[in-house]
N, C-alpha and C positions, 0 to 999 in steps of 0.2 A: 461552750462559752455561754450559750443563752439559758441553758439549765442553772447552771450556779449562778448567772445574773438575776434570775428569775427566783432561786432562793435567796439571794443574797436582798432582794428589798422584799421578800415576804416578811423573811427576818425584821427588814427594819417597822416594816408594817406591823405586825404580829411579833413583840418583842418574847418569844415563848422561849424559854433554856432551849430547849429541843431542838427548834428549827435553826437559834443562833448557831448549836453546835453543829449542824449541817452546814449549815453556808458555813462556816468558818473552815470547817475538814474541808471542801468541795475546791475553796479559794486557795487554800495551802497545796491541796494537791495539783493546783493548776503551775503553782509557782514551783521555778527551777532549784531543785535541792544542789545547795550548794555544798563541797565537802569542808568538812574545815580542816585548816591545814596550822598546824600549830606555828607561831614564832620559833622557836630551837630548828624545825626544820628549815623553814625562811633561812635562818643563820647560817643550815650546814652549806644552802643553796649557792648562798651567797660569797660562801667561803673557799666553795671549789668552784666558782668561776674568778675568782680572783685568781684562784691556782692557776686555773687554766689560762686564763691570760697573759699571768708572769711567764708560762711557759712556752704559751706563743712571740713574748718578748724577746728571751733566748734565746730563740729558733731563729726571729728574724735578725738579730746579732750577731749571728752565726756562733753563738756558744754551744745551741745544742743542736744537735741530728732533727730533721722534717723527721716523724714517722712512715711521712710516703717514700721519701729516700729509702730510708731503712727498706721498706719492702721490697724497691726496685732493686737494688744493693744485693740484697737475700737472694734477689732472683723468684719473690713471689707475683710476679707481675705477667702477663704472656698481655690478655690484650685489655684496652681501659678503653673508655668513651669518653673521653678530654685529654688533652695536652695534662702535662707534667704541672704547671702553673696554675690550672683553674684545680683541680686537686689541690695544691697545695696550699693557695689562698683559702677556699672553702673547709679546709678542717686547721686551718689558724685561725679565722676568724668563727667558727663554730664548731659545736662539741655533738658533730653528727652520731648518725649512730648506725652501724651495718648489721645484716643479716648473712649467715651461710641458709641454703635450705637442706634439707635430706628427706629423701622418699622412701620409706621403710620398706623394700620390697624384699628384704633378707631380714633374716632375725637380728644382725648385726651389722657393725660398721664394716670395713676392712681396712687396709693402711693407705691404701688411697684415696679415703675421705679426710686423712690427716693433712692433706696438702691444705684445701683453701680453711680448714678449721686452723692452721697455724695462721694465716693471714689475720682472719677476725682476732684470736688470739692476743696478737701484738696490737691491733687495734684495740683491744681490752686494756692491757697492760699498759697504754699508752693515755687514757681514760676518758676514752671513747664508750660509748653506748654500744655493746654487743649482746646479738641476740642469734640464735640459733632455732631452725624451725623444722618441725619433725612434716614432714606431707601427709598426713593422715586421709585427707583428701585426695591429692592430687595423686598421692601413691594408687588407690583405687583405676585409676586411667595411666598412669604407667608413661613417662619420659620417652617419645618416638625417638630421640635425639641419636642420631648414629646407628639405628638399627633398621635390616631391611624386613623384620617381620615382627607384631604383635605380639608382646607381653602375654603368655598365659595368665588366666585369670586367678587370683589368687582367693582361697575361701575367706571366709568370714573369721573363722578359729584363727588361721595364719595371718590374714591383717592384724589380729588385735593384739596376738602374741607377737610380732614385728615391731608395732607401735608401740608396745608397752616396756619392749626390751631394750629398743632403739632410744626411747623415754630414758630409760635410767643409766641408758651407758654416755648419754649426753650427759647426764647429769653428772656423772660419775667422774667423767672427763673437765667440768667445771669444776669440781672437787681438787681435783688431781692437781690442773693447773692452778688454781688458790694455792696449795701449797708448794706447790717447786718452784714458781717465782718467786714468793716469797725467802725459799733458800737461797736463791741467786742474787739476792739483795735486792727485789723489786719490793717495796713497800705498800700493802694495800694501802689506798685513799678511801673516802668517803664518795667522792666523783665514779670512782670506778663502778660499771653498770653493766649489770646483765639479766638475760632471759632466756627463759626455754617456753617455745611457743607451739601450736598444732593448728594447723590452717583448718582443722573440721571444725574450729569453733567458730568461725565464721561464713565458712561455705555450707554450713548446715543450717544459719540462720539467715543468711540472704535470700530472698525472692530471685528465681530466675529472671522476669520480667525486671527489673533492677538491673541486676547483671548485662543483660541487653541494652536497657536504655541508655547507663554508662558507659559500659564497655565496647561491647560491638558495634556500637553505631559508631566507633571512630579506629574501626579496622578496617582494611581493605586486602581484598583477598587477593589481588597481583602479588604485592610484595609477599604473602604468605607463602603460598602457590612457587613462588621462586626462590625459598629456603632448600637450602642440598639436598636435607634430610628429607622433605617433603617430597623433591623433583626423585631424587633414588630410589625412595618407595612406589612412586608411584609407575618409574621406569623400570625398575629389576625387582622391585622386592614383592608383598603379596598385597599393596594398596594401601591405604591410609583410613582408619575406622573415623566418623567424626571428631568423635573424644581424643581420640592422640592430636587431630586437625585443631582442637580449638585446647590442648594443654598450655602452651605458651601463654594462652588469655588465661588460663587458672593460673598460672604462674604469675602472671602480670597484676591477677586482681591481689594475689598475695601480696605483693609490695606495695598495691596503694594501697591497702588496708592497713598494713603498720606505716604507710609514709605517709597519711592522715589521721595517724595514732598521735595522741600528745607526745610522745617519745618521740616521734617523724623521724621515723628507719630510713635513711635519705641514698643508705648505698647497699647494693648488693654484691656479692661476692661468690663467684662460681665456680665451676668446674672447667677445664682449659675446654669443654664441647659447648658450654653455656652464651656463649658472645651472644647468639641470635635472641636466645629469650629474653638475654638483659637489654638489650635494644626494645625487643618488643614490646619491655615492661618501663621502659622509659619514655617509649611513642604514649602507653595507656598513660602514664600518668598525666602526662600533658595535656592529651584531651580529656581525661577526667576533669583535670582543674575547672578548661574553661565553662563548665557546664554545671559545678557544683551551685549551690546556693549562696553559698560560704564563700567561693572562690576568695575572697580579699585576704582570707585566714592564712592561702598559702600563695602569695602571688608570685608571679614570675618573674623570681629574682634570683643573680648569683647561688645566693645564700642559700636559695630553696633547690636550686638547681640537684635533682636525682645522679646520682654516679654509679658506676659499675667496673667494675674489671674479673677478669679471669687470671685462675691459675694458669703453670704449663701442666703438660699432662710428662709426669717421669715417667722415663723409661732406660733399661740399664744400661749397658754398653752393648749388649746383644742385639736390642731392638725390642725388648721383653717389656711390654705391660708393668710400671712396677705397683706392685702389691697383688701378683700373680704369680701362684709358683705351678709350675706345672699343669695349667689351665684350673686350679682353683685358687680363691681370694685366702690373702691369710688375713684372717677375723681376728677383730679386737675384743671379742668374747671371751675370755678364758677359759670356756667351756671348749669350744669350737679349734682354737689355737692357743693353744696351752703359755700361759709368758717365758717360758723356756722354749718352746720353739718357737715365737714372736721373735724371743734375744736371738737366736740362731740363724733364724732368718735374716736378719742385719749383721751377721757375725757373716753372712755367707755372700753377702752383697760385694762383686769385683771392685776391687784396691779403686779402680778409674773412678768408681762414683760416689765413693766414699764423701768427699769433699763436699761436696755438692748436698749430698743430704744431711752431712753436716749443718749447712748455712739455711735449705728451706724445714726441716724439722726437729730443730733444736733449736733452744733460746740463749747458746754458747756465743758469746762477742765473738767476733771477726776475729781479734787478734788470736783470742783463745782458741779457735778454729786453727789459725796458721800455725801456733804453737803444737798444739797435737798432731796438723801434717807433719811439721818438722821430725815430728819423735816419730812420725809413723814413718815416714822417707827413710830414715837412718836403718832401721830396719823390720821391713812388713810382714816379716811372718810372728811376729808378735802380736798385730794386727790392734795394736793400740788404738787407733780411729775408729776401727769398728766397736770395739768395746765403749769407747765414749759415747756414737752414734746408739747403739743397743741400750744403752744405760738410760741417756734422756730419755728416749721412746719410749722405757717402759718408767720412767717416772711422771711421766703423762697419762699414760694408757692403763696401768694398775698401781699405781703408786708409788710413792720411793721405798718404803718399806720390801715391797715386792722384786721392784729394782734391783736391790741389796741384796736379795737372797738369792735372786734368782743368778746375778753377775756372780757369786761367792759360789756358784752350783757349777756353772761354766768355765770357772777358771779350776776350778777343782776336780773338774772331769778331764778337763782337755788339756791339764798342766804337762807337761815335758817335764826329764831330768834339770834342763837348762833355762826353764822359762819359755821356750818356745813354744804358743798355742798352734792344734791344729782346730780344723773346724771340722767336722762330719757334720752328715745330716743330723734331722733331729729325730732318728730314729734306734734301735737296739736290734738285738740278737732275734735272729726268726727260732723257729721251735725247730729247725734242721734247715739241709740245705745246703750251698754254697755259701762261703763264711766272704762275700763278697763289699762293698757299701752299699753296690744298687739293691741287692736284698735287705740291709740292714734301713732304707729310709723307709718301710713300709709300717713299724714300727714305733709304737711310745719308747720315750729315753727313763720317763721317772714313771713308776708303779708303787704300791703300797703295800707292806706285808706287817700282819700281828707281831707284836711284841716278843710272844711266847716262841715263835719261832727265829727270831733274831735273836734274844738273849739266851735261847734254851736249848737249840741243835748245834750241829757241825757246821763248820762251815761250809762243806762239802753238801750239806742239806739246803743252805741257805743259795749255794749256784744253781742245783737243781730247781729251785723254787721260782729264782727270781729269772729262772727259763735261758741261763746260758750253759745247761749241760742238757743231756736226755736222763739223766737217772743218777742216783745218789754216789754210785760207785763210777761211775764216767767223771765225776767233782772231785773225790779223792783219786784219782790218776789226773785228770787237771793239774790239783792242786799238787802232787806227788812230781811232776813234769814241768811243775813252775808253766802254765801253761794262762793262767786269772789273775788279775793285779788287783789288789782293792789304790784307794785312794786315802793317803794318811801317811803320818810320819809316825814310822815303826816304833814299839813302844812309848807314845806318847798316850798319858793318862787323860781319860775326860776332866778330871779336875783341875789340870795342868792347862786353865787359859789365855795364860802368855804365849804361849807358843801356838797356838791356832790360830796361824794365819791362815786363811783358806786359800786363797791366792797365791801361795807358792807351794801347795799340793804337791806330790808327786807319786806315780803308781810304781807301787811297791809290787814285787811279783808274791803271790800268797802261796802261803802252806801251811798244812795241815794244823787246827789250831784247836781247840776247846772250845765251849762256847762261855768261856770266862773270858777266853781271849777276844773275844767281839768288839766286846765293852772299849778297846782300846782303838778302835777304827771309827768309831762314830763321831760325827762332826752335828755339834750342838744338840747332842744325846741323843739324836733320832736318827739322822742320816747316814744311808751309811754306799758309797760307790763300788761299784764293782764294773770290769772291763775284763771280757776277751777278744783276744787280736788288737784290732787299730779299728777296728769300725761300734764293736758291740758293748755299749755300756748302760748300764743299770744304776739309776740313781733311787734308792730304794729309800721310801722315807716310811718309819716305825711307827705305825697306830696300836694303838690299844687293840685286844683281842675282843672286848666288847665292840667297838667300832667295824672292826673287820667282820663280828657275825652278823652285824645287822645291815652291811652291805651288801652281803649275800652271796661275795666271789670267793674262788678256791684257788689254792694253786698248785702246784704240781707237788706230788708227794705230802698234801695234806691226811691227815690220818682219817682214814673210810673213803679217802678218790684214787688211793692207787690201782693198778691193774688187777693185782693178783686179788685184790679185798670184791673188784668189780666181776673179776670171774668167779672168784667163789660164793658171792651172791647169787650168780647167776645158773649157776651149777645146783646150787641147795634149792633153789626152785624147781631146777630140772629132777631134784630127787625128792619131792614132796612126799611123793608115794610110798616111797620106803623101798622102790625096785633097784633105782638105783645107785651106787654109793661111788664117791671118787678120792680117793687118794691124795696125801699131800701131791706126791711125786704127778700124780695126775694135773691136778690144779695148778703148779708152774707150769706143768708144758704147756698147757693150753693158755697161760696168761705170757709164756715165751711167746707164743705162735701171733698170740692177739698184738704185743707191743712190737710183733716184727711189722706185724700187718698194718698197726698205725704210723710206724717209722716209714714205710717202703710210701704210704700214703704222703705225707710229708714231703718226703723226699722228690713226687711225681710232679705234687703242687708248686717246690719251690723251683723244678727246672723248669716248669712251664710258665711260671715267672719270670724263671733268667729267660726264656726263649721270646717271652712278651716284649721285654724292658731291650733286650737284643734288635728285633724287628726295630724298637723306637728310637734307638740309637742310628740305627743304619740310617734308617727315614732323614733321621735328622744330621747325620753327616752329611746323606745325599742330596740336603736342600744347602747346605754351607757349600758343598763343591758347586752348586749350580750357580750361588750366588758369587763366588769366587770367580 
């Protein structure tokens, strides 16, 4: 101040251009840049809080639903830090705003992040202020919460590909739900708000020393010290690193950094193990307030009052972790868990809990929920609720688009004579073996094969390929034995798209056909299903043979990978010399000898699989009779 004072009367002393134009820049830069904020914006401001007000009219009239009902209702609720009342006064009278967080410590989400994301969700939809936060930071240091030993450290490469991934599949998921509300007759406003945030933008520009003077000087380490998580670690598990000791304070500076954001992020939302932290981050703000400069900005009122509640954490009627299949997470990646085994996964969830995940992860009214019970009571091996559950989820999670085709894949594969769905895993045909399910879930259901070998061989070429026979002529006695069913209504032209419903599919037993006759099985000119037995099917969808070369994969009986082309390669090497020569008759037996010796291979690996998956079974009956 006393440098620009000091030019500021040199100037007037010394009236020279020059020195005016310092003091003038020196003054201007002292002075607070305001932003300017247009009138039309003012307008739209002004125009959705009138909305919001008429709506909280409604509400207290009892015309319309509280939102916080709704949630309780849904069964999004397990624990809150207020009564039912101070909730529901404080988002009538203000248009707060929440956060979910996520800690990027996997490349992806899994379906158990979809619980408190539907909560903020409806909070969106309701038009409210939601924002979503990836832990960029905090992921670094790793959630102690429920765990009795330390996070492996993750590198630098895998943080950033986490965080980047994590990034777009949020974003992705914003995308998503824009448009499927929208189809359910939720109409975007102007009010409706949202964000995708990364707490490294500001844990990397705060001062430690800050950090402390705010925060830690109004922690105390009793109440820490006597968290579950904290006291388990330190009693069974391998001890507590500082960093995981002082997470909940990064987690806490998180929320007062967006809850003295002009946005003022006033509520958090977590995960059904979350209760502690969001306490913790509601102790921080309190004593942050009273210590700021500004305090008057956010004083201790109702209205400012921080809120918090948790999820429940599902789990199925087993007692099973839900969004755990067999001690792995089913990923919202498409890469990771394919949207057809995503769909299957919900197709395979017990009739018991169907209901229920109905209400907390779809945006289906209540009644619309009791209606699809109804139809799914009358009879469940249709398993209509699941298909409605599987539908939403994946119009959330990949689109409606994706939804569509992926549901029209499902009912097409798994259609009955009668209408009646079954569900199998989401897996296909091993390369030999026991023709059992527990072999067939180790397996992809959909694979990709060129064009040229779909429109241009046998059929009998196209089972070997797509890996539900061992060899071309094991397809034609298949198919001679009525033994493969495609999926399609017999004689039906591709042109003829009146009659392609896909949803009342049914498998046809195949035989021997031309490969003119293909043309007549394919479902939206590329698709084309194939099934042996009750477990093993093949949803084969048709690329381009330019596409398929530049992928780089082969498949069985492609021309230059068969056996006999691979021995006689390998034979014309062993005769360079010119000593020694082999015979056609020669070169089968030893290409007989080599595919016995890949089949008996095969066949060692798939028992020792049934013997694996045997052991696992027993284990796991033996722990039902004990709990019995």
């Amino acid at each position: 101040m006393a440098a620009a004072d000091s030019l500021v009367a040199i100037a007037r002393m010394r009236p020279h251009p020059r020195a005016r134009a310092l003091a003038e820049a020196l003054t201007a830069v002292q002075r607070p840049q305001a932003r300017h904020i247009s009138r039309s914006y003012l307008a739209k401001v002004a125009v959705a809080e009138q909305e919001f007000q008429a709506e909280a009219k409604l509400i207290r009239a009892g015309s319309k639903q509280h939102i916080w009902d709704i949630l309780k209702q849904r069964g999004l609720v397990k624990d809150q830090t207020g009564d039912d009342n101070k909730f529901r006064e404080i988002m009538l009278q203000k248009r707060i705003g929440a956060y979910v967080g996520v800690d990027p410590t996997a490349p992806s989400l899994h379906v158990g992040h979809l619980l408190p994301l539907m909560a903020l969700y409806w909070l969106y939809i309701h038009g409210y202020a939601a924002t979503t936060l990836v832990g960029g930071a905090t992921a670094k240091v790793g959630d102690p919460t429920g765990r009795l030993s330390g996070r492996e450290a993750m590198s630098r490469a895998d943080m950033s590909t986490n965080i980047t991934k994590v990034h777009y599949q949020l974003k992705s998921l914003w995308t998503n739900l824009d448009s499927h509300v929208s189809s359910m007759g939720y109409e975007k406003k102007w009010g409706w708000s949202r964000a995708l945030w990364n707490n490294s933008q500001w844990h990397s520009s705060v001062s430690f020393s800050e950090v402390v003077h705010k925060l830690f000087s109004g922690v105390r380490l009793g109440p820490m010290l006597s968290r579950d998580t904290i006291k388990r670690r330190l009693e069974a598990g391998d001890g507590v690193s500082l960093s995981e000791f002082v997470y909940p304070m990064m987690q806490a500076w998180d929320w007062w950094h967006m809850y003295s954001n002009p946005k003022q992020v006033q509520m958090q939302i977590g995960g059904s193990d979350q209760y502690g932290n969001i306490i913790s981050g509601i102790e921080a703000i309190s004593h942050i307030r009273t210590i700021e400069p500004h305090k008057t900005d956010l004083p201790d009122t109702l209205l400012n009052t921080p809120l918090g509640f948790t999820v429940p954490l599902l789990t199925d009627s087993s007692g099973a972790k839900f969004g755990k299949s067999s001690g792995n997470a089913v990923w919202l990646d498409p890469f990771m868990t394919s949207p057809f085994d995503l769909y299957g996964y919900f197709m395979r969830r017990p009739d018991a809990d169907v209901e229920n995940l109905l209400k907390v992860l779809t945006f289906l009214p209540l009644s619309t929920i009791d209606e699809i019970m109804t139809v799914q009571n009358q009879d469940p091996s249709k398993r209509h609720a699941h298909h409605a559950l599987a539908r939403e989820v994946l119009c959330l999670v990949h689109g409606q688009a994706e939804a569509d085709r992926v549901q029209q894949q499902h009912r097409a594969v798994f259609a009955q004579p009668k209408g009646v769905f079954t569900v199998p895993e989401q897996t296909s045909f091993p390369t030999g073996g026991p023709a059992h399910q527990d072999a067939a879930r180790r397996f992809r259901t959909d694979i990709q094969l060129p064009r040229s070998l779909i429109m241009g061989t046998s059929i009998a070429r196209i089972l070997f390929a797509a890996g539900l026979c061992d060899s071309i002529s094991e397809g034609h006695r298949l198919c001679t034995a009525q033994g493969a069913y495609v999926a399609g209504q017999p004689g039906q032209l591709p042109s003829d798209k009146s009659s392609m419903q896909h949803e009342h599919l049914t498998f046809t037993p195949v035989k021997v056909w031309s490969s003119a006759d293909t043309a007549r099985y394919l479902i939206d000119d590329k698709i084309l299903i194939l099934r042996r037995g009750k477990h093993f099917v093949r949803v084969v969808e048709m690329i381009s043979d330019e596409e398929w070369a530049q992928s780089g994969r082969r498949y069985p009986g492609e021309p230059g990978s068969g056996i006999v082309k691979r021995v006689r390669r390998t034979l014309a090497e062993m005769g360079k010399d010119g000593k020694v020569k082999f015979s056609n008759d020669e070169v089968a037996e030893a290409a007989s000898k080599l595919g016995q010796v890949e089949q008996d291979n095969r066949l060692a690996e798939a028992a020792e699989q049934e013997q694996e998956q045997d052991l696992v079974d027993d284990k796991s009956a033996g722990v039902e009779e004990q709990t019995k």
